[in-house]
N, C-alpha and C positions, 0 to 999 in steps of 0.2 A: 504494500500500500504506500503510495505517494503523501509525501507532507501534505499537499493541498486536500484531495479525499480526505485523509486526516484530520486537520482544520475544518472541514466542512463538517464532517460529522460529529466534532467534540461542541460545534454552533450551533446546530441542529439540537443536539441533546439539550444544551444549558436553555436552549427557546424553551424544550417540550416539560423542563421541569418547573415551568412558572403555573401558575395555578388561578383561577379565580371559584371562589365558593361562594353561594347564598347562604345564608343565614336565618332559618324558618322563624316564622312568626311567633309558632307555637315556643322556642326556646324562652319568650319573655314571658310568656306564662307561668313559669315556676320559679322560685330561691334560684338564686347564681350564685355560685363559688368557681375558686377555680379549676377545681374538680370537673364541674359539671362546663365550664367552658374546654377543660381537656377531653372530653367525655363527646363530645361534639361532631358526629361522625361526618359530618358535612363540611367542620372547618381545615378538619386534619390536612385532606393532601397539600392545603394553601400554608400551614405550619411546617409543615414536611419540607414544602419548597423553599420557604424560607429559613430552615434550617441547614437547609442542604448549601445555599449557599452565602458565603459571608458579606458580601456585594447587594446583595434582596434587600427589596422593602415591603411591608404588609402595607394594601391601600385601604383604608374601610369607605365605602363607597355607602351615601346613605340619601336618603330624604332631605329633602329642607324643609321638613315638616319638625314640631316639638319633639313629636316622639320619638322620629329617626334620630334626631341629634342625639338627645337623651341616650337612647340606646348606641348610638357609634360612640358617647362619652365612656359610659361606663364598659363597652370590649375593650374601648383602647384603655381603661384604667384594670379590667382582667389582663391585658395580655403584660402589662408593664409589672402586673404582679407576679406572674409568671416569668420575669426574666427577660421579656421581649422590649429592646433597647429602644427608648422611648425615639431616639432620631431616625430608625427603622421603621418608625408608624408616619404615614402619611393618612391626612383625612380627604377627603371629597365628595360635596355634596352635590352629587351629578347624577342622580335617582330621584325617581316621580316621586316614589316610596319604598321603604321596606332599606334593607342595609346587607350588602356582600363586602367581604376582602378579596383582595385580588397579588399577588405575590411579583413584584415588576423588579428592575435589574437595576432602576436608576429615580 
């Protein structure tokens, strides 16, 4: 295999490990800890990706409604509990409604 194929395919991989996840409605229905934000089968692979690499940022992408804010406040204050370094979180409120993260390079 040639350096270039190389290069190409280690670009290809680090695209395919970026992530974006919703974040169901139902989850503000009950107590939050951060158990139950780790518990979270829907935010994982976007944590995974941002784990995987040190360059990632988590986007919480929400409403510009009350309740979206609210709720984008308090993940980004789970996930800073958790360890996730508060200048890796970007916010964005570029949803009708409801709130996803999204796992970006820059």
């Amino acid at each position: 295999m040639n350096r270039l194929t190389a290069f190409l395919i280690l670009m290809m991989a680090s695209k395919m490990l970026h992530a974006a996840c919703n974040i169901p409605q139902s989850f503000w229905d009950w107590p939050r800890s951060g158990d139950a934000v780790l518990s979270l089968k829907e935010i994982r692979p976007c944590i995974d990706s941002y784990l995987s690499d040190p360059k990632s940022k988590l986007v919480i992408h929400h409403g510009a409604g009350d309740e979206d804010t609210l709720h984008s406040g308090e993940l980004r204050a789970w996930l800073m509990s958790l360890a996730i370094d508060p200048s890796r979180i970007a916010d964005a409120s570029d949803m009708p409604r409801g709130l996803s993260i999204e796992t970006t390079d820059h």
